[in-house]
TORKE-964892 format. One record per residue: residue in one letter; z, y, x of N, C-alpha, C in turn. Coordinates in steps of 0.2 Angstrom, whole numbers, plus 5000, padded with zeros to 4 digits. Layout:
// residues N
AZYXZYXZYX/...
// end
This chain:
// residues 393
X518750334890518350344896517850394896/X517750454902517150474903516550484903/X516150524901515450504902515350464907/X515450514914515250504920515550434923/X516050414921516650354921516050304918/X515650314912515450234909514850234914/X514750264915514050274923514250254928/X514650254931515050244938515350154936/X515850154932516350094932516350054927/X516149994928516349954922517049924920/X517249914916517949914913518149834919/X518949844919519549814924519249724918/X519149694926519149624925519749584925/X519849524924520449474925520349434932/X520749454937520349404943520249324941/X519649304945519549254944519649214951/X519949164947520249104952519749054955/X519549054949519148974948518948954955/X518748904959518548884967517748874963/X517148894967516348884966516148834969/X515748794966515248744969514848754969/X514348794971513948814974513948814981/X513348814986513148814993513048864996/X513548885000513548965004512948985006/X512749035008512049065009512549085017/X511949115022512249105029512049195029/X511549195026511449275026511049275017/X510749345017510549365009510049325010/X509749315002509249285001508949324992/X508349294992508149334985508049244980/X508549254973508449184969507849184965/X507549154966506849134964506949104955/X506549194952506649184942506749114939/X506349074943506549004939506948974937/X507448984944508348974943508548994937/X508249054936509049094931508449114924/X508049044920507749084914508149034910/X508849044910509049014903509149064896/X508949104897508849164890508249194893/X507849224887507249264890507449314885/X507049374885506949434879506449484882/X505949494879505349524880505349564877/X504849614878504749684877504149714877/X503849744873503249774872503149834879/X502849814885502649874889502049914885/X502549994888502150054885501350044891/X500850084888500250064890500150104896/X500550174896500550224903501250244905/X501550204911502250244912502050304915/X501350334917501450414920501950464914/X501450424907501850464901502650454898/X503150524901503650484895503850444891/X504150404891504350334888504750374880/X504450354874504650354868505450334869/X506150384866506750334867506650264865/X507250254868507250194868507850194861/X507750124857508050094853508650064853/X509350114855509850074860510150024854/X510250044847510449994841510249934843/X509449934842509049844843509449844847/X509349874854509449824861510349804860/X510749854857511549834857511449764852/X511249764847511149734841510949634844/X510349654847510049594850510549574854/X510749614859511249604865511749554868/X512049624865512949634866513149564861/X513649524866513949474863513749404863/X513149414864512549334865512749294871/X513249324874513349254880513049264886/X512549304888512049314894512249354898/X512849394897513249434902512849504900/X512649554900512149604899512149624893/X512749684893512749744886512449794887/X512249824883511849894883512549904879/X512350004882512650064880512450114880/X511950154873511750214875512450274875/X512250304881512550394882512050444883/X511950494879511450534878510850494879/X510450534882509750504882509550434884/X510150394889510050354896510150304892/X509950244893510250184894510750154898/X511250104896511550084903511750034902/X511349964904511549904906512049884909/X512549834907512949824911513049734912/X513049724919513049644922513649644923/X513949574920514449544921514549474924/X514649444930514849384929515549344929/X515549314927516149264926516649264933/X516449264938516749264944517049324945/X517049404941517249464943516649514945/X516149484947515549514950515249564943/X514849644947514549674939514149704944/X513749724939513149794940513149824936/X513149904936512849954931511949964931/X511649954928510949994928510850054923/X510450104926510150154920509650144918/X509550164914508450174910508350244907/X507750244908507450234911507350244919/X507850284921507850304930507650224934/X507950164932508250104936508650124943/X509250164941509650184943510350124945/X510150114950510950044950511550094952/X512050114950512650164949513050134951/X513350044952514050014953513549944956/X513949914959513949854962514549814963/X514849794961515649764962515649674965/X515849654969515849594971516649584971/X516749514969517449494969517549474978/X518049464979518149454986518849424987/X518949384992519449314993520249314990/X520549374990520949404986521049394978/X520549394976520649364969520249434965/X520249494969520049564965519549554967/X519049634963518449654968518249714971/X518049734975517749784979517149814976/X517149894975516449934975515949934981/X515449914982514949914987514549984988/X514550024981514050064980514250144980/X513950184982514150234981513850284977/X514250314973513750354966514250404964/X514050454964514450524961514150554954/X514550604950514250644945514250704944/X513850764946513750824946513350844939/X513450924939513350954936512350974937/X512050994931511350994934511151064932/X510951124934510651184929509951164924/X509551114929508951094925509051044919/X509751034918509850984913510351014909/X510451084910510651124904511451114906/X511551094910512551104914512651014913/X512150984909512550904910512550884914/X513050804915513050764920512350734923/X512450734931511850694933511950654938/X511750584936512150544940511650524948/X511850524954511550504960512050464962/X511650464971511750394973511550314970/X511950264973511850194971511350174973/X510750144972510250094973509850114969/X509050164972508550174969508050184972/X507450164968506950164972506350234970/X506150254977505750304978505150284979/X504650294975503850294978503250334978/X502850344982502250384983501750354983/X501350324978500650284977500150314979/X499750344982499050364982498550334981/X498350344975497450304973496850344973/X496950394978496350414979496250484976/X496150474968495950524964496650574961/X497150514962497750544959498450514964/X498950554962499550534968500150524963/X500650474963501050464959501850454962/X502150494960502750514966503450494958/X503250464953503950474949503650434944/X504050394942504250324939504650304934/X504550284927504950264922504950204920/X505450184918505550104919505550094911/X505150044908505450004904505949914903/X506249894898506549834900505849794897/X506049734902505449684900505749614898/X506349604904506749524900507249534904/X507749504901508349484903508449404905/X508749364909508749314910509549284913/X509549234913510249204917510949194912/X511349164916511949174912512549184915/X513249204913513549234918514049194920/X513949134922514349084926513949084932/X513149084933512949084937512649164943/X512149164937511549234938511349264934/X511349344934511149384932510349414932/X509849404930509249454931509049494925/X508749554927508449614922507849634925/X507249614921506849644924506549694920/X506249754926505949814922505149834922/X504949844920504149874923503749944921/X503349954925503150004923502349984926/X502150064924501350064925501050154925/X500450144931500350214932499650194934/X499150264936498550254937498050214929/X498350264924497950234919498150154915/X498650134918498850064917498550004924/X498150044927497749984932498249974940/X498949994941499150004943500149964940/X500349904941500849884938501349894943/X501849894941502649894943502949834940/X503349794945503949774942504549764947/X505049774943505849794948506349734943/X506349694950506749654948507449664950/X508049674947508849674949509249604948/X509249594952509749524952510449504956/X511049494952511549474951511849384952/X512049394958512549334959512949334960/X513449274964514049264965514049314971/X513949324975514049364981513449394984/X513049424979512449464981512049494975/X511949564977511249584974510649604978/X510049584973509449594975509049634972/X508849674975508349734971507549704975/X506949704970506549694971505949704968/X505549744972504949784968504249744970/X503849744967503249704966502649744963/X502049774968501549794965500949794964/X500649764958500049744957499449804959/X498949784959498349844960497949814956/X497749834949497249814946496449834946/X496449894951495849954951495349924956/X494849934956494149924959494249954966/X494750004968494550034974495550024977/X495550024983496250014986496750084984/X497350044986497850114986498150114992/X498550174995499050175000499750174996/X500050134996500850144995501450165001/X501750194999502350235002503050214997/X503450185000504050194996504550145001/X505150154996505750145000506250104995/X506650084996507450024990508150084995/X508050144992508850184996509350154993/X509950144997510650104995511150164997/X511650194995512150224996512750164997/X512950135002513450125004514150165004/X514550154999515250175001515750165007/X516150205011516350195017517050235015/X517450195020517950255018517950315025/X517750325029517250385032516750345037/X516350395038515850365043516050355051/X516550355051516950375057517150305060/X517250285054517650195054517250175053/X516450195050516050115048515750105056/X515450045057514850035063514349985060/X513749995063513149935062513049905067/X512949825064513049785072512649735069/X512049735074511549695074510949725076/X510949795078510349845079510149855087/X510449825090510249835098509749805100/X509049875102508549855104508249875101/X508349875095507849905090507549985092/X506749985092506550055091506550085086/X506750145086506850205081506550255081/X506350285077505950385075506350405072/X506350495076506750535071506050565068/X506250565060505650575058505950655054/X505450735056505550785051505350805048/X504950745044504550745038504350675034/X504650665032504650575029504350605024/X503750575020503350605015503550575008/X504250545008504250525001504950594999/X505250594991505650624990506150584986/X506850584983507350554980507650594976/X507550594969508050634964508950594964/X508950544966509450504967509950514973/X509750534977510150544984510450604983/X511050584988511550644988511750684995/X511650754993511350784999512150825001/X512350805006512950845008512750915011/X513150955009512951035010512951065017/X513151035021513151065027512551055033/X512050995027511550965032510951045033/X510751035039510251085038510451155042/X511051155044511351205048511351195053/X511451255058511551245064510851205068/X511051205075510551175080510851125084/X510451075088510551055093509950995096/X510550955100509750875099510250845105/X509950775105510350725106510150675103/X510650605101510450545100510850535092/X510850605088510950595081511350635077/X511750685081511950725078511750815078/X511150815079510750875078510850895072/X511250925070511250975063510350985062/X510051025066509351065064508950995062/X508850955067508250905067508450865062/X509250825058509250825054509150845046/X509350915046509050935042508450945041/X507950955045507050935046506950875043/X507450815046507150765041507350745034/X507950785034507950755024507350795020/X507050835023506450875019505850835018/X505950815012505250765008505850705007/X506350685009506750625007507150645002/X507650685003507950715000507750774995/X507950794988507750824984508050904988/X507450964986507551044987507651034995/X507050994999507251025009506451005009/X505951065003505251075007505151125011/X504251125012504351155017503451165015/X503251215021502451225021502251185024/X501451155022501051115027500951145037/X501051215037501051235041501551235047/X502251225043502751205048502751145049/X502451085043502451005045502251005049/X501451035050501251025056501651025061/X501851095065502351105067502751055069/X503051015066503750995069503550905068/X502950895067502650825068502650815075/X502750895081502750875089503450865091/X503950875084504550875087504950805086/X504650765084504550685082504950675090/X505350625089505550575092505750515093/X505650485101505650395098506250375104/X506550335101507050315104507350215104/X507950195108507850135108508650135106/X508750075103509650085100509950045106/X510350075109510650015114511350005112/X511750015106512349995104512149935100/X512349855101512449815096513149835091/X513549885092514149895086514049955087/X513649985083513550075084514050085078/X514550155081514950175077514450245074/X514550255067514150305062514350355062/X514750385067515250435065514850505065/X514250505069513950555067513350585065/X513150625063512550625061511950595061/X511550555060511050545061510450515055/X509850535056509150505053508750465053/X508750415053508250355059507850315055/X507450295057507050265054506650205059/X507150135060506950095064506350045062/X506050035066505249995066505249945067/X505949905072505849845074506449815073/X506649835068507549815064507649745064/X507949685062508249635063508149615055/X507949595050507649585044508749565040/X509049565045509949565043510049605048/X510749635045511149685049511749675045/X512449695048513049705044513249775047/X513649805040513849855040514749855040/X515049865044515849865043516249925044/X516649915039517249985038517749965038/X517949995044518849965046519249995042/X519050045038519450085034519750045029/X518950015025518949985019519249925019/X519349905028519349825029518849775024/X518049815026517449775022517149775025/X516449725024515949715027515549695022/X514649715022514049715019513349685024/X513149625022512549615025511949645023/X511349685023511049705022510549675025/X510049635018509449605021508749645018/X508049625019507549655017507049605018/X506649595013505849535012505349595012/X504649605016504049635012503849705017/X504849745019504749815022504549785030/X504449835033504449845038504849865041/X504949935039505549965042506249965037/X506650015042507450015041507650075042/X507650125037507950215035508650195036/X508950255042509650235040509950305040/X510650335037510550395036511350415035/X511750445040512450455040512350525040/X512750565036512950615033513450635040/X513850595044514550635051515150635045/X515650625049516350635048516450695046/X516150745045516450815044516650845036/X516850755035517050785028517650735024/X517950765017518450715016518550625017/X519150595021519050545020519150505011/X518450455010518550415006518350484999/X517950545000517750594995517050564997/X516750624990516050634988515550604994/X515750625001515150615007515350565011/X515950515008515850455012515550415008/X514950405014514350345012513750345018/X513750295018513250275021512450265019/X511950285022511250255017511050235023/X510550165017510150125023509650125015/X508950105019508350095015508050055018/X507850005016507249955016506249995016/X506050045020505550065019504950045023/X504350085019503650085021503350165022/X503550195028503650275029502950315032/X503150265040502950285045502250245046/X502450195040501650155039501450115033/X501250165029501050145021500750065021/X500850045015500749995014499949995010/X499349965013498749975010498749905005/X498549924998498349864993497849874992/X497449814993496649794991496549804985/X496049784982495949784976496049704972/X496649694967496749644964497149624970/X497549644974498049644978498749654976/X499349594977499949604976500449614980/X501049664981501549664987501849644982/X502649624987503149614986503749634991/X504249694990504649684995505249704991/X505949674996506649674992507049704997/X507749714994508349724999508749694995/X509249654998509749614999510549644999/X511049644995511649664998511949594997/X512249575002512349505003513449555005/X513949525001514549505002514849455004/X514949455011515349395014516049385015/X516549405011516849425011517249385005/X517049345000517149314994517749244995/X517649215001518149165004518549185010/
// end
């Protein structure tokens, strides 16, 4: 198998038959850690995640690991980490480390097989001397301002593993910035018919911070033509051409940024204005931001089943805390839930490229953009997204 293959797909399961006793959930939900600690494993957090994380010990971790029954192998390839969640039901997850890159999401579905949710490619990098560089998938972006200092990039370490794989799977990661007075922690969690990503962050400094950030999802589609969102009608929305965060993870199709227009979503210009600060290499001067902060627009969704077939950037403020997402192509559908955010980033790339290739996908994010999040002193947040499969019976 490939490099880029062990980072994308985890190895062909046996369908599982078995019938679940469990109690259906009607939409996502986040499992509460106390469910799923029947293993623990701890980890010594480093004392500053601003500083480069020493490698990581991939031996220990295969050695402790791999084979103990908890679902969760490690595998180093070059420098990374890569966890991989398994459960019993057919369901997986890849994660990477230190990025906390979620690269694969596989849910089993009523047919006996499973379906990719996630969408994640592998490109070549010049800054990484011609290697592989994996994007996409599910990662988190964030911009901390503590006043004296701004913190825009994050390294994860492992802190425990927990669950078992008849039921649930958790990984928890953590980090820490601002000196260490500033904690992180990014929970991943694996069910039967859900994942949940969830980030939490403490303030341990005397004076407040503003937080900015976002849980980006690349949804797989088989084009954006055929997917639609149904559950958005009424919602207000900004185009925004300057979102102040950025993403090494997000995958920027080439044609974004040309040409002109305006409309309700397919403005090549105005969307390329907005990946500038979201997207990686689309900056710009303080002096154009200003500029095109007049070029801002507010609008109202009046499609309850909007088809995504074309371009668009938005960033809804008064979204539905669930939405589903359906590809008549894929014959799928994805609920997308969020605890903590406010807003809802949603971001179609248009038809204008191979069906079921490198640009079909969809992104939605869970964000705090258009209105940071202010943390008091000794103050804790908490906010999550939800991939919820209904699709499993």
């Amino acid at each position: 198998m490939s490099t880029g293959a062990r980072f994308l797909h985890p190895p062909a399961v046996v369908p599982y038959a078995r019938p679940s006793t469990r109690r259906r959930i009607a939409h996502p939900r986040f499992l509460r850690s106390t469910e799923i600690r029947s293993r623990v494993r701890r980890f010594r957090l480093p004392e500053v995640a601003s500083v480069p994380y020493e490698p990581m010990n991939v031996e220990y971790l295969e050695e402790e690991f791999n084979g103990q029954g908890h679902g969760v192998t490690f595998e180093g390839i070059g420098d990374e980490l890569v966890a991989k969640l398994r459960l019993e039901n057919g369901g997986s997850a890849i994660l990477m480390l230190p990025s906390g890159l979620i690269t694969s999401y596989k849910s089993p579905m009523w047919h006996g097989g499973s379906i990719e949710i996630l969408h994640s490619s592998v490109s070549e990098s010049e800054e990484n001397g011609g290697g592989g560089v994996v994007r996409g998938g599910v990662s988190v972006a964030l911009a901390l301002d503590c006043g004296d200092n701004r913190f825009d990039a994050v390294s994860w370490a492992l802190h425990d593993v927990r669950g078992n794989p008849s039921d649930s799977i958790q990984v928890e990661l953590r980090s820490r910035v601002s000196e260490g007075m500033v904690e992180l922690k990014y929970l991943v969690t694996l069910e039967e018919d859900l994942l949940t990503s969830e980030l939490t962050v403490s303030n341990n400094r005397e004076t407040s911070l503003d937080l900015k950030g976002c849980i980006l999802s690349h949804l797989t589609v088989s084009t954006p033509e055929a997917t639609y969102a149904i559950g958005l009608e009424g919602s207000e929305f900004q185009r925004r051409p300057w979102p102040p965060l950025s993403s090494n993870s997000a995958i920027v199709p080439p044609d974004y940024g040309q040409g002109s227009g305006s409309g309700s979503g397919n403005a090549n210009g105005l969307l390329g204005q907005t990946l500038k600060g979201i997207l990686p290499g689309w900056g710009r001067s303080r002096s154009s931001q200003r500029e095109s902060e007049d070029e801002e627009s507010l609008g109202e969704e009046t499609d309850n089943y909007k088809q995504l077939m074309e371009q668009m950037s938005r960033i809804y403020t008064n979204a539905p805390r669930n939405f589903t997402i359906i590809d008549r192509g894929r014959r799928n559908s994805v609920v997308v839930g969020r605890d903590g955010f406010d807003e809802l980033y949603m971001f179609s790339p248009g038809s204008n490229h191979v069906y079921y290739g490198e640009y079909s996908y969809i992104c939605v994010a869970q964000s705090a953009i258009l209105k940071p999040i202010l943390l008091q002193p000794q103050q804790v947040w908490t906010g999550s997204q939800h991939l919820h499969n209904p699709n499993l019976y």
